[in-house]
N, C-alpha and C positions, 0 to 999 in steps of 0.2 A: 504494500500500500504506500504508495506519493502522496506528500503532506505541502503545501504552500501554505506558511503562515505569515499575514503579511500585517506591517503598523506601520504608522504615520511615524513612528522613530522604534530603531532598533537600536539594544543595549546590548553587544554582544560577550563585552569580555570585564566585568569590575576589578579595577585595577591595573586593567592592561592600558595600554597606550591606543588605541582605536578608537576615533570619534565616534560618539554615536549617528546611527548612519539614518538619513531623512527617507520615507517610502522606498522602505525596505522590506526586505523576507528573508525568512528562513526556510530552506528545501529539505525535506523529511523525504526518509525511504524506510519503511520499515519502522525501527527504533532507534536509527540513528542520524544525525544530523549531515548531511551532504554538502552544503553549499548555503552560504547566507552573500547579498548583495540587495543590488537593485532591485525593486520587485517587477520593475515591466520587463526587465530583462530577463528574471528568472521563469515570469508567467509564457515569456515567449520560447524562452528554451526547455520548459516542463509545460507544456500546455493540458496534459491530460492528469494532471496535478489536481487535489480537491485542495480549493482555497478557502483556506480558516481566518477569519477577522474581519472586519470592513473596513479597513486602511485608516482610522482615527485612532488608534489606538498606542500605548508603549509594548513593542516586544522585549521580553526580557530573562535572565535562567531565574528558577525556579530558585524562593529559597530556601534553606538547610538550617533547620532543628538540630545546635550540634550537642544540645540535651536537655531529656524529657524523662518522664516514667511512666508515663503514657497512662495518666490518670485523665479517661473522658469527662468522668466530672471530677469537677476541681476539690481540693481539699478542703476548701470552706462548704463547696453544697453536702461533703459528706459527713459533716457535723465539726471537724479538726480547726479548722480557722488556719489563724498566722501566727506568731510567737516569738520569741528566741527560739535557735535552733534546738539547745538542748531544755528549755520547756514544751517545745511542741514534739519532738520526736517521743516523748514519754504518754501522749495520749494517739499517736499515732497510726498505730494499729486497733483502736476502740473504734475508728470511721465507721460505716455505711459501707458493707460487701458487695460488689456490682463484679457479674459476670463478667470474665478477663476477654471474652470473645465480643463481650459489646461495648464495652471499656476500648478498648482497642479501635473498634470501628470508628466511635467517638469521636477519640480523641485522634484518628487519621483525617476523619470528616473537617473538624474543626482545622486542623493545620492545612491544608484541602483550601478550604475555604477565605482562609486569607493571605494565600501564596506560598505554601511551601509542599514544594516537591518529593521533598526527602525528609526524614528525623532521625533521629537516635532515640531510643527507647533504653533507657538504661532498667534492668528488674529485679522488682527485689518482691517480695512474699509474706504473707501474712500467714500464710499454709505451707512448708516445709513439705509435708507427707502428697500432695499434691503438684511440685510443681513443676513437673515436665509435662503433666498434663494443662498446667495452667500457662506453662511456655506455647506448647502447639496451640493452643487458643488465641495466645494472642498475636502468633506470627499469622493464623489464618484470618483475624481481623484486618490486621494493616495490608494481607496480602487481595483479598475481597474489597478492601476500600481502594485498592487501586495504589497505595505513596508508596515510594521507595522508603528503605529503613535499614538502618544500623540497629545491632542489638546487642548491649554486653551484658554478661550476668555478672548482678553483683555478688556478692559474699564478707561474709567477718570472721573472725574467729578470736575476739577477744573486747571486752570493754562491755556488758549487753548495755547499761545499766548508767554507768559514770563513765568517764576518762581514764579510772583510773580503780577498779574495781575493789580488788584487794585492799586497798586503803580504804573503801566505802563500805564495805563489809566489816572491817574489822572496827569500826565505828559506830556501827548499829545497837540497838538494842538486842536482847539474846534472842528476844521472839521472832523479832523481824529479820534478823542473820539467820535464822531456820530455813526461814521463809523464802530469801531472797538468794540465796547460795546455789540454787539447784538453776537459777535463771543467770547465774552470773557462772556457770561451770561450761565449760568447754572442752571435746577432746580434741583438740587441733590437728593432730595427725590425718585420725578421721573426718572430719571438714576436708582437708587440701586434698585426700584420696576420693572423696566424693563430688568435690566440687568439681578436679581436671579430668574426671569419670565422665559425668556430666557436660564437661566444656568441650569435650573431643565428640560425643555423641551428636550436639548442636553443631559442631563446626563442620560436622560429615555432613551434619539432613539440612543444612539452611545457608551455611556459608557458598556464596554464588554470585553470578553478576548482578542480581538484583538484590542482594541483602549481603551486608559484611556483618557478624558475627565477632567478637573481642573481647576481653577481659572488663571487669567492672570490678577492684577490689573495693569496698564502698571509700576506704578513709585509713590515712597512717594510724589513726586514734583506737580505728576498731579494726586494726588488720596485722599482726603481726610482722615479723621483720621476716620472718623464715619464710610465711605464704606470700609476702610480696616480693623477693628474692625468688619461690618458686613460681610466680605468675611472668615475671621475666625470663626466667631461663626458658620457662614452654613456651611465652610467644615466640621464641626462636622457631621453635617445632613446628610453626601457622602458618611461615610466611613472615615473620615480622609484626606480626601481630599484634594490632593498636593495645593500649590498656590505658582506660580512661578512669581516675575516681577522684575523690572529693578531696579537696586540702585548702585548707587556711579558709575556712569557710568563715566561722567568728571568731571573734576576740579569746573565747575562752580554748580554743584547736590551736591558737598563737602560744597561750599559756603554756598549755600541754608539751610543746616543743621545746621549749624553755625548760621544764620542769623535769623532763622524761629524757631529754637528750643535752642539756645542759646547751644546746642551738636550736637555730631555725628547723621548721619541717622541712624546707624545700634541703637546704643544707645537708640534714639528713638523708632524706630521702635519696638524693645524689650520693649522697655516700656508699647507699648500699643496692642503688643500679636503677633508680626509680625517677631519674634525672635524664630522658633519652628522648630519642625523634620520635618514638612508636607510643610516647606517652602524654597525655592530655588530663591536666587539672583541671577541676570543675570548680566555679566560685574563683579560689586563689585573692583573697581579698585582703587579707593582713599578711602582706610581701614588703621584707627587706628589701634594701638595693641590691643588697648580694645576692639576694632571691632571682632578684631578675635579673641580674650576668650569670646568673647560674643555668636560669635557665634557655636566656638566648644562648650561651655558649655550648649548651647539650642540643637546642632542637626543640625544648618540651615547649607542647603548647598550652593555650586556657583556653575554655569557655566561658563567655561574660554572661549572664541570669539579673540582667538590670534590675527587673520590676519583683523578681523573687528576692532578691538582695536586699529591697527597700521593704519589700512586705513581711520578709523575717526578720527585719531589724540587725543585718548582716552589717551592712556598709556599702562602702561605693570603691570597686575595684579600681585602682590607680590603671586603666587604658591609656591615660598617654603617656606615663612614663613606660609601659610595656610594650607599647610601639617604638618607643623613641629609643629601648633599648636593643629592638630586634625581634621579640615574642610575635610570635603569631598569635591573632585575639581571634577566635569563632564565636557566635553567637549559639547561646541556648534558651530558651523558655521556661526551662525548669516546671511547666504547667502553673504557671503564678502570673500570669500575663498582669498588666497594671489593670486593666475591666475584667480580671479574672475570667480571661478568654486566651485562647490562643492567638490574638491579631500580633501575627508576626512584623505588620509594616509599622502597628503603633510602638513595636518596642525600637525597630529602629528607630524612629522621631528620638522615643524615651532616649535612647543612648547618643545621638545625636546634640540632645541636651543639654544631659548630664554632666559631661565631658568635659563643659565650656567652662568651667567653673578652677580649671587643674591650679591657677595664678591670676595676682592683679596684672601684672606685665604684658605692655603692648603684645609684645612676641611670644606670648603664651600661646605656644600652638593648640588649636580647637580643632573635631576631627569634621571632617570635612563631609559631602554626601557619599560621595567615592569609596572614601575611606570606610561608614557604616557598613553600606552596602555591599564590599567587597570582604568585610565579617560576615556577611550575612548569607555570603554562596561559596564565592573561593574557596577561604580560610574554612568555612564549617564543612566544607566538602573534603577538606584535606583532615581533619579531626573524624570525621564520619567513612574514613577510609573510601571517600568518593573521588579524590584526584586525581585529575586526567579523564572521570567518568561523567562527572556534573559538575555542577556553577559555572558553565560556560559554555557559551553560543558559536561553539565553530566547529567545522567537518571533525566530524572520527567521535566528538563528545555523544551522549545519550540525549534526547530527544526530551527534554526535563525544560517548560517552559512555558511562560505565563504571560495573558495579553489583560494589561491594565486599563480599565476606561481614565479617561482623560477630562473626560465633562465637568465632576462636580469638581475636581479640584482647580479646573479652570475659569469659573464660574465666577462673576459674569466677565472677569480679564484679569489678565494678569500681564504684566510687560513682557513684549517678546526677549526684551533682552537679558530676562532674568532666566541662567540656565535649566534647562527641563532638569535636570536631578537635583536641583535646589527644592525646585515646585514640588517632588515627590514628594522629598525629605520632611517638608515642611507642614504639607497637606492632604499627603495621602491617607487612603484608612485600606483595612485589610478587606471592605466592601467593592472597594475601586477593582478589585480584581473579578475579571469578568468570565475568563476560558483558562483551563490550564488544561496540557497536555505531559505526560508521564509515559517515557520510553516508548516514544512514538503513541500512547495512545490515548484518546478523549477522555480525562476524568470528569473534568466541569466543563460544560457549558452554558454561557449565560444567565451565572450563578446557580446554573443546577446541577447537582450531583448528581452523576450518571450511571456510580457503581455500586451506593448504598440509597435506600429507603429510607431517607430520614425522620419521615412521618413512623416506620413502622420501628425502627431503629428507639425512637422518644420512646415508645408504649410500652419496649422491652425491657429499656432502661427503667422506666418509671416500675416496674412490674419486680425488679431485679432489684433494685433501693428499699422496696415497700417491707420486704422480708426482716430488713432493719440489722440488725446486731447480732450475735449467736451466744448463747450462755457463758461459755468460756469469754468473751470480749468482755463482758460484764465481770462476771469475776476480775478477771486481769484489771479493771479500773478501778476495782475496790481496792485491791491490793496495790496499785500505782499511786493511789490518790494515799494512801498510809504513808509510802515512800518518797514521795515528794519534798514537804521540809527538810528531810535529810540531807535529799540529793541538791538541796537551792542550798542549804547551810553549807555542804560539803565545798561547793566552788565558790565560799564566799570572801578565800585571803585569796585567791588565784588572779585579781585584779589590781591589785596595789603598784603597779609600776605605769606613768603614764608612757603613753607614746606616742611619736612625733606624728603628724597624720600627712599623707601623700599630699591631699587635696586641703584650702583653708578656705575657712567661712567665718562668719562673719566674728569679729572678735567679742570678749567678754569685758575689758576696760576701753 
């Protein structure tokens, strides 16, 4: 099948050096992209071409989720809210249980709908004794909604509870140490035997041109030295194998490094192999300077979570000193969108922002449209083990690409001389997106989902929530809600050192 997709401006490479090119198209075969130019020229040289758009339009690559957890409804409709990380992670698993196969669809539909091609799913479980059955559910949701997708499994094997467990237990009272001991007990061995059991089974049935497969250890905090030393040695065994997880997420993960290793995490983590090209921190928000020459000079990259950053009360990731040092920055959603949606184009604005704030100095560099937007496909395409395959519009790439209406943001003028990816930046919404196509093929058109039943998709979900909570969840909040002052006492000298902050506002004298 021959595709002609043609716009009043085409965007084909963010970041590269190529104008954006005026009544233009893009030429499809199949699922992959052939030839992009002129469009009368390529309508006259493909004449038996099915033509997609009505030439008013932005063409553009699709963009890239370079992390989620593919929670269709958000963590606040399912009772959780926002928090501190380590106040909310402790009512976490008490949420609203929704079916992982319409969860999935969801939350592809939603990313779908306001321009992203691909995501990453990063997974973790509520149900252990279920979840390779809850994995194949959820690879067949995103695979049925049509998006491309990354998938890493997470894992721990140490911390459930605190930072710092042993010392929180031996703190407790005698009844609650009963209590709390069998949830803070780990056999490590078995975890890392289970877990690369597991990781070699997925990476046989799902790792493929259409879905990459990688490491997810969750966090240096909850993950041992010995399982993240063994999670690098087996990506050798993959290909090189990405491994994506969480670090320097808050102020108290900062502590912990300090406290646990006498340095930095990132410092650490380098130390002992977890500082490399194959590897992507998510958050990364309480970073030294040595942090980030550490890590432009390994390779490692981040994922920035703008609007989840603000709504956990995280911080604001220092982006232009990690540009300015070399880092590669991807963009992820973390499912906390700022309207608690997936609108990929508002978190670009969001970060677009945010940013401007780095210095009072003229020369305070701000990042730019270019600069977002080439987070937002490139760079998350290079994190989502998509490089060379997506975020970009020219022969040999995938067929991953979105045509934006132009109307409302133009509406009723705007000066021609202000350039078009200013006007996005500024005014787009993740509505404006009207068509996208996914390895050569029709998911939306004309803001309608072509591969899932949205209508029938709502009533399943609604059906799948109403069940509510299961016995055991209730227990567990009895029992979490007992543990709590200890756990809020427990990290309560861990803040006594101030620290100098990347970013300044507004002063106090």
């Amino acid at each position: 099948m021959a595709m002609l997709v043609r716009g009043k401006y085409l965007y084909t490479n963010p970041g590269g050096r190529e104008d954006i090119l005026e009544h233009a198209a893009v030429y499809i075969v199949e699922d992959k992209i052939v030839e992009t130019g002129d469009y009368a020229a390529l309508k006259e040289k493909y004449p038996g071409a099915e033509t997609v758009g009505n030439g008013n339009q932005l063409v553009m690559p699709g963009f890239i989720d370079g992390h989620s957890h593919g929670w269709g409804l958000t963590p606040l409709q399912c009772g959780t809210g926002y928090d501190f990380l380590e106040r909310w992670v402790l009512g976490l698993g008490l949420g609203v249980n929704i079916d992982p196969y319409l969860n999935a669809c969801y939350s592809a539909v939603k990313h779908i709908e306001s321009g992203c091609t691909t995501m990453h799913h990063y997974h973790s479980t509520k149900n252990p004794a279920h979840l390779e059955g809850e994995i194949e559910q959820t690879v067949r949701g995103y695979r049925d909604a049509g998006i491309r997708f990354a998938f890493s499994l997470g894992v721990r094997d140490q911390n459930r509870l605190t930072y710092d467990d042993e010392k929180f237990l031996a703190g407790l009272p005698a009844h609650l140490r009963a209590q709390a001991a069998p949830a803070a007990g780990y056999d490590q061995k078995a975890i890392r035997e289970e877990y690369f059991a597991l990781f070699d089974r997925l990476y046989r049935k799902y790792n493929h041109e259409g879905c990459r497969v990688f490491f997810g250890p969750m966090a240096p905090q909850w993950c041992s030295d010995e399982l993240l030393m063994d999670i690098q040695e087996k990506a050798g065994r993959y290909d090189h194998a990405p491994i994506h997880l969480h670090v320097l997420q808050t102020v108290l993960q900062k502590a912990y490094g300090e406290k646990k290793y006498g340095q930095s995490l990132v410092r650490h983590l380098h130390d002992i192999g977890l500082a490399a090209d194959n590897v992507t921190y998510g958050h990364a928000i309480w970073l030294t300077e040595e942090d980030m020459e550490i890590m432009a000079g390994t390779g490692t990259s981040v994922t920035h979570h703008a609007s989840c950053n603000l709504k956990m009360r995280n911080g604001i990731m220092p982006v232009i000193n990690l540009l300015k040092a070399g880092v590669l920055v991807g963009i992820g959603l973390d499912d906390k969108g700022l309207n608690d949606d997936e609108d990929f184009i508002q978190e670009l604005a969001l970060i677009h922002k945010l940013h401007r704030v780095a210095g009072f100095d003229f020369d305070t560099p701000a990042l730019t449209a270019e600069d977002v937007i080439k987070m937002g496909t490139v760079n998350a395409a290079k994190v989502t083990g998509f490089a060379g395959v997506a975020g970009v519009l020219e022969p040999g790439y995938k067929a991953d690409l979105i045509l934006v209406n132009l109307d409302r943001m133009t509406e009723p003028w705007v000066d021609p001389q202000v350039p078009l990816l200013d006007v996005f930046i500024h005014r787009a919404k993740g509505v404006d997106v009207d068509t996208m196509i996914i390895d050569g093929k029709m998911v939306m058109q004309n803001r309608n989902i072509l591969t899932v039943n949205k209508a029938e998709l709502f009533d399943e979900i609604r059906q799948s929530a109403a069940r509510g909570v299961t016995p055991e969840q209730k227990k567990s909040f009895q029992f979490i809600s007992e543990l709590k002052p200890y756990i809020f006492a427990f990290y309560q000298d861990w803040l006594k050192r101030d620290y100098d902050p990347h970013y300044v506002f507004n002063s106090r004298v």
